[in-house]
VOPAGU-2260 file (C-alpha; in pm, 1 decimal, decimal comma):
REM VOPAGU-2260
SITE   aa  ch    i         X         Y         Z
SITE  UNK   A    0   -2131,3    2439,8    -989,3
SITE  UNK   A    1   -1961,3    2729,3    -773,0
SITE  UNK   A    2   -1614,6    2676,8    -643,6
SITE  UNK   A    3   -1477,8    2738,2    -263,9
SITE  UNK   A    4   -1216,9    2940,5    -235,3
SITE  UNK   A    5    -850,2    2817,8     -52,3
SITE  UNK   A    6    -820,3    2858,7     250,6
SITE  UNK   A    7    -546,5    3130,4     145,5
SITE  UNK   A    8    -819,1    3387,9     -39,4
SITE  UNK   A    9    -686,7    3244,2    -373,8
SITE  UNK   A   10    -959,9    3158,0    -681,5
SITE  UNK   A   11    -974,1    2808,6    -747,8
SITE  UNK   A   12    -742,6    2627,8    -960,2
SITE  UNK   A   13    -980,7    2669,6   -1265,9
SITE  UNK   A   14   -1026,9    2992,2   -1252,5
SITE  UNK   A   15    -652,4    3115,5   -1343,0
SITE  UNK   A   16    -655,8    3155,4   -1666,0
SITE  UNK   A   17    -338,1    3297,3   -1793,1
SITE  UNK   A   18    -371,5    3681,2   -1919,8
SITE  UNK   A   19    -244,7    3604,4   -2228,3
SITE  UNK   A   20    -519,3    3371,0   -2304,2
SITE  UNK   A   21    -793,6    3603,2   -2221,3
SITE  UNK   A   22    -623,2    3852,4   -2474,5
SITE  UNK   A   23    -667,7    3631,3   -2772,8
SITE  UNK   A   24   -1033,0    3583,1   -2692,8
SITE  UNK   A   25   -1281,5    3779,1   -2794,3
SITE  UNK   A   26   -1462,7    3855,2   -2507,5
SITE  UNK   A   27   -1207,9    3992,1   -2222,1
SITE  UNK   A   28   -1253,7    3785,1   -1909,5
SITE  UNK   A   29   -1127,9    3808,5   -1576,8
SITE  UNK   A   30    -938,2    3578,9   -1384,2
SITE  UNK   A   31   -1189,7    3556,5   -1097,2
SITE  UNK   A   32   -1462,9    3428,0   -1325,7
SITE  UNK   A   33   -1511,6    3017,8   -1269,3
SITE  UNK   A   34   -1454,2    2770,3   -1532,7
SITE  UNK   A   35   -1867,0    2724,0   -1668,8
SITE  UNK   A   36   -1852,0    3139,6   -1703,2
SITE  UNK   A   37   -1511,3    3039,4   -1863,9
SITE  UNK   A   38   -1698,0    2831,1   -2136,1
SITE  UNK   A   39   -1956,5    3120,3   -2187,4
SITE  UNK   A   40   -1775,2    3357,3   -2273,3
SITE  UNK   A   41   -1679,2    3196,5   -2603,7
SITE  UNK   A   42   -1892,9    3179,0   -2922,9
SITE  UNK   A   43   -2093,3    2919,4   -2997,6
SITE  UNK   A   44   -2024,3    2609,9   -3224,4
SITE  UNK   A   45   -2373,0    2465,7   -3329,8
SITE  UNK   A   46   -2211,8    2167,3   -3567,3
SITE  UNK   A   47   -2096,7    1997,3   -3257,8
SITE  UNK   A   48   -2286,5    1787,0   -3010,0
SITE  UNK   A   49   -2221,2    1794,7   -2610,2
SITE  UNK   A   50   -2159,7    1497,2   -2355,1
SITE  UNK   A   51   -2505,0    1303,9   -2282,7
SITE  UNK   A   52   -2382,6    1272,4   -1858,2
SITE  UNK   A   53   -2611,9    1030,4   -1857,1
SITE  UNK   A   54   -2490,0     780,9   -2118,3
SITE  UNK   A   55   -2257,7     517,6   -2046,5
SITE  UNK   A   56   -2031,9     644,4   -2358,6
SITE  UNK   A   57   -1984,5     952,4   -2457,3
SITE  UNK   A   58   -1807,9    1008,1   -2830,7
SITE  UNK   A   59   -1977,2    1320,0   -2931,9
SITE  UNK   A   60   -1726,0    1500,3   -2853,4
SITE  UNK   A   61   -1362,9    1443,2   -2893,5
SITE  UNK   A   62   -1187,4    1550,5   -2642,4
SITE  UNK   A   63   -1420,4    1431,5   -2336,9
SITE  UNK   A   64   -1557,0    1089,4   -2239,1
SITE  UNK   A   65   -1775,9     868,1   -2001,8
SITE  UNK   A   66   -1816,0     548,2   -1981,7
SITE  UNK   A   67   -1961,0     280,5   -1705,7
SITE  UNK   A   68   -1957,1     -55,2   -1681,2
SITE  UNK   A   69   -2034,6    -354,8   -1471,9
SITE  UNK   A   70   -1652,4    -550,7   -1646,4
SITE  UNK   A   71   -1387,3    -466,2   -1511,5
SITE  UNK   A   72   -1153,9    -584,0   -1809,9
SITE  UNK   A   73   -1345,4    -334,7   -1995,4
SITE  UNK   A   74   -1298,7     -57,2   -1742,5
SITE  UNK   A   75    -943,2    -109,9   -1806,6
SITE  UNK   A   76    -995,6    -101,3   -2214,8
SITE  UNK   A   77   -1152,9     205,9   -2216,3
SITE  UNK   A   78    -869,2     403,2   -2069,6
SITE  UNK   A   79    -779,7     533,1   -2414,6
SITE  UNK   A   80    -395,1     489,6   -2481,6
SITE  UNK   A   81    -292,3     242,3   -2172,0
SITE  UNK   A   82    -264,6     -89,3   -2206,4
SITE  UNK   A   83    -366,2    -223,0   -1831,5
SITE  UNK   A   84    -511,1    -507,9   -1639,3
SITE  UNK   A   85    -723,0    -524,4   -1335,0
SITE  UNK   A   86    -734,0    -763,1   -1075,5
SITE  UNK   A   87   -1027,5    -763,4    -833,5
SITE  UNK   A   88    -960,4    -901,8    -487,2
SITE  UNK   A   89   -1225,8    -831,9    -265,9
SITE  UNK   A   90   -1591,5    -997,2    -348,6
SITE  UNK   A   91   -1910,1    -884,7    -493,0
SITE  UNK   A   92   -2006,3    -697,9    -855,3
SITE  UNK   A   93   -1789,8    -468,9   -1043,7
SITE  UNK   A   94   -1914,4    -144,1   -1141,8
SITE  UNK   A   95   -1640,3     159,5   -1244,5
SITE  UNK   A   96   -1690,0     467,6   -1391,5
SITE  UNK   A   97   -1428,4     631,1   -1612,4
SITE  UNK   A   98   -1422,0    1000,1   -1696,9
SITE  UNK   A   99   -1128,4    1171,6   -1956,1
SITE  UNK   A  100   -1033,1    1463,8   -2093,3
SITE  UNK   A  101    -722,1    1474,5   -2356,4
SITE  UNK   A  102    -576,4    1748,4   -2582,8
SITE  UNK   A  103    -279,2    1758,3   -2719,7
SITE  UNK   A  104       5,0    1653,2   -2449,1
SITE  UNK   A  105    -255,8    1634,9   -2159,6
SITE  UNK   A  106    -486,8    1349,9   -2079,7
SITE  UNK   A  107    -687,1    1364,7   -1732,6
SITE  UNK   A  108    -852,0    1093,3   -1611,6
SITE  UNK   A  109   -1099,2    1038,8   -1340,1
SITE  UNK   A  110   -1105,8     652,9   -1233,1
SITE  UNK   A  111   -1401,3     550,7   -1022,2
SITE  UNK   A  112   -1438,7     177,2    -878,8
SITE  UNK   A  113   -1571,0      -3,7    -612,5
SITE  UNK   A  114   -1407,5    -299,0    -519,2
SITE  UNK   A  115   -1043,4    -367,6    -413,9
SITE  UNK   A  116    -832,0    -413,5    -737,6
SITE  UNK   A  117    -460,8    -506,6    -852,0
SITE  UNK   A  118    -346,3    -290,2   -1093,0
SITE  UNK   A  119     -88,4    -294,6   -1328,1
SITE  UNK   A  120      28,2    -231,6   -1673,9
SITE  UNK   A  121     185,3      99,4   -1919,2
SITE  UNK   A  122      34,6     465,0   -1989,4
SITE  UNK   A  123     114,4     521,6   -2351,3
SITE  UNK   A  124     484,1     606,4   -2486,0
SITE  UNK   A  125     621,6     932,6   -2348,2
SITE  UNK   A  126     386,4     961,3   -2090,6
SITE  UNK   A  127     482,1    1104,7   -1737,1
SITE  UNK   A  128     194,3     966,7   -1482,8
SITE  UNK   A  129      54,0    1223,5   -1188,5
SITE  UNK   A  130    -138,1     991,1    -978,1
SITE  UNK   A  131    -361,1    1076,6    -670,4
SITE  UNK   A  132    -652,1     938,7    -477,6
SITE  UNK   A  133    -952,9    1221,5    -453,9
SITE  UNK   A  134   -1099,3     954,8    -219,2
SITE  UNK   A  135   -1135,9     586,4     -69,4
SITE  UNK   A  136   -1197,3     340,2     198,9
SITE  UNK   A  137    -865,5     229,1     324,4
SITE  UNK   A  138    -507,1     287,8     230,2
SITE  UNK   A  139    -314,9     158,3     -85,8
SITE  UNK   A  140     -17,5      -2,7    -197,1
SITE  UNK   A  141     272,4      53,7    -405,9
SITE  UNK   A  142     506,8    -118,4    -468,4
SITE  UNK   A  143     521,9    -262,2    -104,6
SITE  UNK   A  144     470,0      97,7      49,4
SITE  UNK   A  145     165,1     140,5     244,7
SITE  UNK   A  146      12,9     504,3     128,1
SITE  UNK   A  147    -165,9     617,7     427,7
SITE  UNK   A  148    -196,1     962,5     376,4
SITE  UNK   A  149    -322,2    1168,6      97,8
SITE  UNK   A  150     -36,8    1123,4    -171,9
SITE  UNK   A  151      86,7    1172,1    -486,7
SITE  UNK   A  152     276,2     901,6    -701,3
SITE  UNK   A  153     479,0    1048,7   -1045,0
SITE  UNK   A  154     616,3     738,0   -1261,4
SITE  UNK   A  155     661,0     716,0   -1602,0
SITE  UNK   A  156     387,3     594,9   -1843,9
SITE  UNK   A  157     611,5     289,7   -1978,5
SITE  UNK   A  158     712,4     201,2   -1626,4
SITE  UNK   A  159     428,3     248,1   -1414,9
SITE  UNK   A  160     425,8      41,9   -1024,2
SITE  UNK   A  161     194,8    -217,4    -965,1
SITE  UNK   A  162    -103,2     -84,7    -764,9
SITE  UNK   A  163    -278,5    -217,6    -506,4
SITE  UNK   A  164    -611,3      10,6    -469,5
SITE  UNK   A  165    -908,0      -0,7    -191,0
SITE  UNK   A  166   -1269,6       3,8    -166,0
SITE  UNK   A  167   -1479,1     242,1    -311,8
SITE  UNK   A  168   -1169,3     429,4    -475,0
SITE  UNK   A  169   -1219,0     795,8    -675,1
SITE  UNK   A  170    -866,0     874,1    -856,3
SITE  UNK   A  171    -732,1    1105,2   -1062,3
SITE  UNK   A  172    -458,8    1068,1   -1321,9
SITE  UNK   A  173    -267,8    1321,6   -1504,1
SITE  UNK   A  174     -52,1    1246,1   -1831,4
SITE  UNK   A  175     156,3    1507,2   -1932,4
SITE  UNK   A  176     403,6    1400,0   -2248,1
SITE  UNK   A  177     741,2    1422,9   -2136,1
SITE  UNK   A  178     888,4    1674,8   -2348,7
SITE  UNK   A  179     583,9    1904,3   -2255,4
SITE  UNK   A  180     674,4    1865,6   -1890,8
SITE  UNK   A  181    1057,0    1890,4   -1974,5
SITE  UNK   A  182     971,1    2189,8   -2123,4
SITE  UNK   A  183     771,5    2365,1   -1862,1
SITE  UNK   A  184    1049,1    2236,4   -1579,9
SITE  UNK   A  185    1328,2    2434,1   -1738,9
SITE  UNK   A  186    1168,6    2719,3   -1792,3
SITE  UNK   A  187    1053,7    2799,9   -1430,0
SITE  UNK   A  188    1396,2    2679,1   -1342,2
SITE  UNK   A  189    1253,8    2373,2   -1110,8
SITE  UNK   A  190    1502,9    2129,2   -1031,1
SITE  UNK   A  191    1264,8    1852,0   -1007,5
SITE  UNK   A  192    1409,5    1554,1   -1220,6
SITE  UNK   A  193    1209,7    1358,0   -1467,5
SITE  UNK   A  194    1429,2    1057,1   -1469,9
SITE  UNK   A  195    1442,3    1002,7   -1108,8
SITE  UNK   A  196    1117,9     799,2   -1099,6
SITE  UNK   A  197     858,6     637,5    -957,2
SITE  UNK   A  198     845,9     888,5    -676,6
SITE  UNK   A  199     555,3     970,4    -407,3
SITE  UNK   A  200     480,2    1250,2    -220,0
SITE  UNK   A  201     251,7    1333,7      58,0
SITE  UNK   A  202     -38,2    1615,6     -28,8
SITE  UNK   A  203       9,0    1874,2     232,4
SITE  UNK   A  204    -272,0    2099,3      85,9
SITE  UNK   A  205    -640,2    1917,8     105,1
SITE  UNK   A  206    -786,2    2120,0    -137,8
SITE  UNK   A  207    -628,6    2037,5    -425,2
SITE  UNK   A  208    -812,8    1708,2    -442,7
SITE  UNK   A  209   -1097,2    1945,6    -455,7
SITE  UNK   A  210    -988,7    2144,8    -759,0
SITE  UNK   A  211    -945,3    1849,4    -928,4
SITE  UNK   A  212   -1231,5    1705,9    -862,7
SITE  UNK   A  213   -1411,4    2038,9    -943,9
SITE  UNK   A  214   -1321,6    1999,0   -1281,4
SITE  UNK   A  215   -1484,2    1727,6   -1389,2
SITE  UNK   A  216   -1813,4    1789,6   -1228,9
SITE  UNK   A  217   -1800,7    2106,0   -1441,9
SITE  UNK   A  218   -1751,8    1921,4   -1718,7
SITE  UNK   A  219   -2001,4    1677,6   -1668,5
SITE  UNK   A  220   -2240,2    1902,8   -1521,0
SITE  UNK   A  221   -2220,8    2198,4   -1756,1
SITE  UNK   A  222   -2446,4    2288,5   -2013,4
SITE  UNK   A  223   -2453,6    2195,2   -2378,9
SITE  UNK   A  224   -2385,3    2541,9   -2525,6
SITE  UNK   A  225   -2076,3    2524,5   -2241,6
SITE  UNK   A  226   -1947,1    2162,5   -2352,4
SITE  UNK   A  227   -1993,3    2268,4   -2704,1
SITE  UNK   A  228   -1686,3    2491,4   -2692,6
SITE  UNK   A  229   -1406,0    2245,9   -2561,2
SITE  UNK   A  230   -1383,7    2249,8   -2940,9
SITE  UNK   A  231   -1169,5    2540,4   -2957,8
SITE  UNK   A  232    -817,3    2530,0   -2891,2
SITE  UNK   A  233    -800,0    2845,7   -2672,9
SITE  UNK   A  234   -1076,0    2648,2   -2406,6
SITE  UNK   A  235    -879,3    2353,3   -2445,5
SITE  UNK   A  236    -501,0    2515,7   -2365,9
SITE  UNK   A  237    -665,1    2685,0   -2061,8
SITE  UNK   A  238    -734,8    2380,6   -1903,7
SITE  UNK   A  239    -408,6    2249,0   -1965,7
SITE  UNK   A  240    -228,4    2555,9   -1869,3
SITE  UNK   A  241    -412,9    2523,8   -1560,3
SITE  UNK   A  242    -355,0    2158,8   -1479,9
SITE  UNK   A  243      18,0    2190,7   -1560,2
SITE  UNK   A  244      73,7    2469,6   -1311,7
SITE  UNK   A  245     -94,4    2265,7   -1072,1
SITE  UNK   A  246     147,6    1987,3   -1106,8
SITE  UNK   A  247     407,2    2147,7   -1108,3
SITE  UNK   A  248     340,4    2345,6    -758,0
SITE  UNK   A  249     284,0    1950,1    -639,9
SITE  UNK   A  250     610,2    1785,1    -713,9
SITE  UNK   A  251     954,3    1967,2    -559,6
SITE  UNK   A  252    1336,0    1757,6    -558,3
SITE  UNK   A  253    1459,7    1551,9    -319,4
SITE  UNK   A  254    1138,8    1577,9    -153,2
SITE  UNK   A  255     983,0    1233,5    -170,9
SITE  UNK   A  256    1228,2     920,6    -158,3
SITE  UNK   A  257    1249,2     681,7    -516,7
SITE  UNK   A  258     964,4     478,7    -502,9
SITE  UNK   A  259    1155,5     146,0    -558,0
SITE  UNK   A  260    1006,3    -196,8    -461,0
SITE  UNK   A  261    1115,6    -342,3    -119,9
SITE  UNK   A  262    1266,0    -662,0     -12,4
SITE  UNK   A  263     885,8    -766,5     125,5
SITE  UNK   A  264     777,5    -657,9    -222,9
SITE  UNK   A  265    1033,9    -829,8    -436,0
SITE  UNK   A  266     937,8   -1149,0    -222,4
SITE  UNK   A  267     609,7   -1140,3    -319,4
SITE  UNK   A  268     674,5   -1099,9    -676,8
SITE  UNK   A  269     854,1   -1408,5    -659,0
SITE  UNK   A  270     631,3   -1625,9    -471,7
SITE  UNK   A  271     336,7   -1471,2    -726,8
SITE  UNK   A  272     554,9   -1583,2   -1043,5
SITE  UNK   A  273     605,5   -1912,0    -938,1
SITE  UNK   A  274     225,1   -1981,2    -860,7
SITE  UNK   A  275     170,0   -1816,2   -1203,3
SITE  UNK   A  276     419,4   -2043,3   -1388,1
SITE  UNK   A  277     297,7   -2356,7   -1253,8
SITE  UNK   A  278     -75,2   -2351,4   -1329,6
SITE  UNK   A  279    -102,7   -2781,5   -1393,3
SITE  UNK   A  280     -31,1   -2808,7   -1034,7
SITE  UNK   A  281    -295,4   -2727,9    -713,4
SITE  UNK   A  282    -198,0   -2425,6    -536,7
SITE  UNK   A  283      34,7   -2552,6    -278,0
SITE  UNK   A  284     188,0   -2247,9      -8,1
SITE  UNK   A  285     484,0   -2523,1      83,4
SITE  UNK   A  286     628,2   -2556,9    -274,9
SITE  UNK   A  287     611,4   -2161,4    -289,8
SITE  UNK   A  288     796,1   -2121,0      47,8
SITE  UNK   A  289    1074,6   -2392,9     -60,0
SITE  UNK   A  290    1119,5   -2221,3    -436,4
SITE  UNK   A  291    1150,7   -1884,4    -281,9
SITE  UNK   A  292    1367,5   -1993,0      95,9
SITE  UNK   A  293    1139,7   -1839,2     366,9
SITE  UNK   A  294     886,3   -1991,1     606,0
SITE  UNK   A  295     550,2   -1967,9     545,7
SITE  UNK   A  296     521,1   -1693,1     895,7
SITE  UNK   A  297     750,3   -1461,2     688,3
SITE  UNK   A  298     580,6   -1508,9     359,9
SITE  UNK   A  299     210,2   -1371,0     496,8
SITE  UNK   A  300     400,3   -1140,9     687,1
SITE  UNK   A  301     524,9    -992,8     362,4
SITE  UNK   A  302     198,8   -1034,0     179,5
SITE  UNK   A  303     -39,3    -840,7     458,2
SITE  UNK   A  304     268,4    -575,3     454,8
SITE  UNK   A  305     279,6    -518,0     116,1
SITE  UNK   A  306     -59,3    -594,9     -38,1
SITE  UNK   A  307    -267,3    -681,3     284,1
SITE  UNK   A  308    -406,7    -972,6     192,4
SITE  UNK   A  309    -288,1   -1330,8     311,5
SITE  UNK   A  310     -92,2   -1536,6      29,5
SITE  UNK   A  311    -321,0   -1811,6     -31,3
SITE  UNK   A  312    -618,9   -1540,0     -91,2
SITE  UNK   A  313    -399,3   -1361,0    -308,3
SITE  UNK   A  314    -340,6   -1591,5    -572,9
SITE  UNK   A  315    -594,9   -1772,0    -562,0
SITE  UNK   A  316    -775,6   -1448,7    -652,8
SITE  UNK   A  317    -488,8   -1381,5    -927,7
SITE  UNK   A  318    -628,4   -1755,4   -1062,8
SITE  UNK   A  319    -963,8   -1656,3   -1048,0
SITE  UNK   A  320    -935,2   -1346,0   -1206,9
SITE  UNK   A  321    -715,3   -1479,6   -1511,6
SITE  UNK   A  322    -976,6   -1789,3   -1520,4
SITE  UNK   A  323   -1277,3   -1482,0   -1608,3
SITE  UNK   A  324   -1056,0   -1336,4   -1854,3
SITE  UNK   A  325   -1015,2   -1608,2   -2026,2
SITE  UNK   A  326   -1406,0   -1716,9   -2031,8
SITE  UNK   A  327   -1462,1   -1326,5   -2150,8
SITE  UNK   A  328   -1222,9   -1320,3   -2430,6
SITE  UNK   A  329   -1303,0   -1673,5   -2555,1
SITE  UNK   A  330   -1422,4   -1649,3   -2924,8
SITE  UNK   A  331   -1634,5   -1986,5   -2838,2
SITE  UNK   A  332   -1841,6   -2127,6   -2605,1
SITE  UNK   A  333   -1549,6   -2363,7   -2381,2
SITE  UNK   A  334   -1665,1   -2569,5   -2107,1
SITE  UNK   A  335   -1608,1   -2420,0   -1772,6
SITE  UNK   A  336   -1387,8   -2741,0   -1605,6
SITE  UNK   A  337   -1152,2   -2689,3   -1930,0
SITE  UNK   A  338   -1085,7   -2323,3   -1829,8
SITE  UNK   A  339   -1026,0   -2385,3   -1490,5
SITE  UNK   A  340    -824,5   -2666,2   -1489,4
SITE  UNK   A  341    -643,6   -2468,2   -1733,5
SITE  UNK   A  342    -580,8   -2202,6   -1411,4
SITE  UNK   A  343    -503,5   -2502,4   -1163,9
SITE  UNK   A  344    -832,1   -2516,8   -1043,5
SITE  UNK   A  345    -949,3   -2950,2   -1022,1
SITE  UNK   A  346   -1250,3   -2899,9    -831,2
SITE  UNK   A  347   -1506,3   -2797,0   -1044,9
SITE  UNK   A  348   -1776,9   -2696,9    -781,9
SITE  UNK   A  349   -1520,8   -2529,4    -554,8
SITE  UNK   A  350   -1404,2   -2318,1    -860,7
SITE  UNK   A  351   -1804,2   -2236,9    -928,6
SITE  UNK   A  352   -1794,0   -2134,0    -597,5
SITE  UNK   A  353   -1516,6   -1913,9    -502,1
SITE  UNK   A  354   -1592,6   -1736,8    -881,3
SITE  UNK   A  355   -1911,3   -1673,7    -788,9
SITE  UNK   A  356   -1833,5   -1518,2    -445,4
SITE  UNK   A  357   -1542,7   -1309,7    -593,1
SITE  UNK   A  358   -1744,6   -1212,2    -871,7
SITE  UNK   A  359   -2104,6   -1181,4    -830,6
SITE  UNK   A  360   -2188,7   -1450,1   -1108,0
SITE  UNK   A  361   -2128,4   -1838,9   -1203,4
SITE  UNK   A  362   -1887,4   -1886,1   -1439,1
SITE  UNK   A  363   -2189,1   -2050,6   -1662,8
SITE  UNK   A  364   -2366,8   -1641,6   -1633,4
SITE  UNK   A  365   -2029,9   -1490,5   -1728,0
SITE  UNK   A  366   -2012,3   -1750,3   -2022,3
SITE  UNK   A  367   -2352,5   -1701,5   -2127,5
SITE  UNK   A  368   -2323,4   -1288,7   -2086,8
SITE  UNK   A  369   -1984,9   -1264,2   -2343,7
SITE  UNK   A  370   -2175,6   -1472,3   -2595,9
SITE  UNK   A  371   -2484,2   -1267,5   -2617,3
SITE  UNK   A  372   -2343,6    -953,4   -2638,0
């Protein structure tokens, strides 16, 4: 795949490889070369095998991976290192696509789902999270922000913001171990500090999404000799010296507000805690107003603000969702009433119902699909 230049004349992002790096290689290459001629230029490595692009796993080698999948808890799982959970609030199938690349202090990932999801959860320990959208249908949600344009949200891995994603989303994530980023920060002198987080800031150049992008459809679109040599280190710290002076150009201080839940969003939280923690008991809107003190009006009002979904949708599909995980995880076959009164749910055919619109399948298929695999 050939890259477009900026709009400024400049080579694309994976194309500057540092000078020094091309010194230490055998082969001398120059810094206008793109990243597959990148690959070329190194020897060969005929013990290792490349990524199959069209496998739903790839573990050949160790550094890149694929996977798809129709589950959405195991789209979560197989974000190596996190420990997440999805929620899917719009209706229909699941099907994601996950796409990583990690080496040493780096991890990039390239998250690709279709529906409308909650997400939530913790990067692994020491983690500092670069988040982006390369595309979707609609705007997002963080903690009770509405992200309308193209931004960027930095949070730490342990302490990440709850998520509220669109349709037909395409993200990127970038991990960069703290001290790694410390590191880099003092050197260039960059006043940007790590411990004033979450944080989001607005992309101002559209082609970065594009560089990004780029560099996983190289990756999963390059040849085998190509893929063979992310095995040595000097391929490996290219891309990451890349990737970090990327970030860093993205993030500058006091540019971008904290990123700190609002009032709306604390609210919610609330009024989502108590439904949670009183699952023997229908889902009932006027108990949640009186626990929390507001009217009902105010209560959707923060909801579609902060989330854009009505209340009564919202965790009901929070029930729904838990109800699935619990039928997936199940080491036996339980009856389907027993799980979903469990999750406050008494009617048993408008449970079938409103799981099968959310989800594309009876809770009997779902069942019946954990135990055969």
């Amino acid at each position: 795949m050939e890259y477009s230049p900026s709009e400024k004349g400049e080579p694309p992002l994976w194309t500057q490889i540092p000078q020094a790096l091309c010194k230490r290689n055998e082969t001398c290459l120059h810094l206008s070369c793109d990243f597959e001629t990148y690959l070329r230029a190194r020897p060969m490595n005929h013990n290792n095998m490349a990524i199959n692009p069209a496998s739903n796993q790839a573990a050949a080698l160790p550094h890149l991976g694929r996977f798809q999948t129709c589950d959405i808890d195991e789209h979560g799982r197989n974000l190596s290192g996190w420990q997440v959970r999805y929620d899917q609030v719009t209706p229909g199938g699941f099907e994601g696509e996950l796409t990583e690349f990690r080496s040493d202090w780096l991890q990039l990932v390239r998250d690709r789902s279709n529906q409308a999801l909650v997400k939530s959860g913790m990067a692994w320990k020491g983690a500092i999270i670069f988040a982006l959208p390369l595309s979707a249908n609609g705007p997002a949600f963080c903690a009770g922000h509405t992200l309308q344009e193209p931004s960027l949200i930095v949070a730490h891995g342990e302490n990440l913001p709850e998520l509220s994603t669109p349709l037909q989303l395409d993200a990127l994530g970038v991990a960069i171990e703290e001290g790694a980023l410390a590191h880099a920060l003092e050197r260039q002198g960059s006043r940007f500090e790590i411990t004033d987080l979450p944080r989001c800031y607005r992309l101002a150049d559209p082609t970065v999404r594009t560089r990004f992008a780029a560099l996983f459809d190289n990756l999963l679109n390059g040849e085998q000799a190509c893929l063979q040599k992310l095995e040595y280190d000097s391929i490996r710290r290219g891309i990451r010296d890349a990737v970090m002076l990327q970030v860093l150009e993205l993030v500058a201080p006091d540019e971008a507000p904290p990123l700190n839940p609002t009032a709306r969003k604390r609210m919610v939280d609330r009024a989502r805690d108590y439904a949670l923690a009183h699952l023997d008991e229908p889902l009932s809107i006027l108990d949640v107003c009186n626990h929390i003190g507001t009217s009902r009006r105010k209560l959707q009002y923060c909801f579609q603000e902060t989330l854009g979904i009505n209340p009564v949708a919202f965790l009901r599909t929070l029930r729904l969702n838990a109800a699935r995980r619990e039928l997936r995880e199940s080491s036996r076959v339980e009856l389907v009433q027993t799980v979903a009164a469990r999750w406050g749910f008494w009617h048993l055919s408008r449970f079938s119902s409103d799981y099968r619109t959310l989800f594309g399948e009876t809770p009997s298929q779902t069942l019946q699909r954990t135990h055969l695999c």
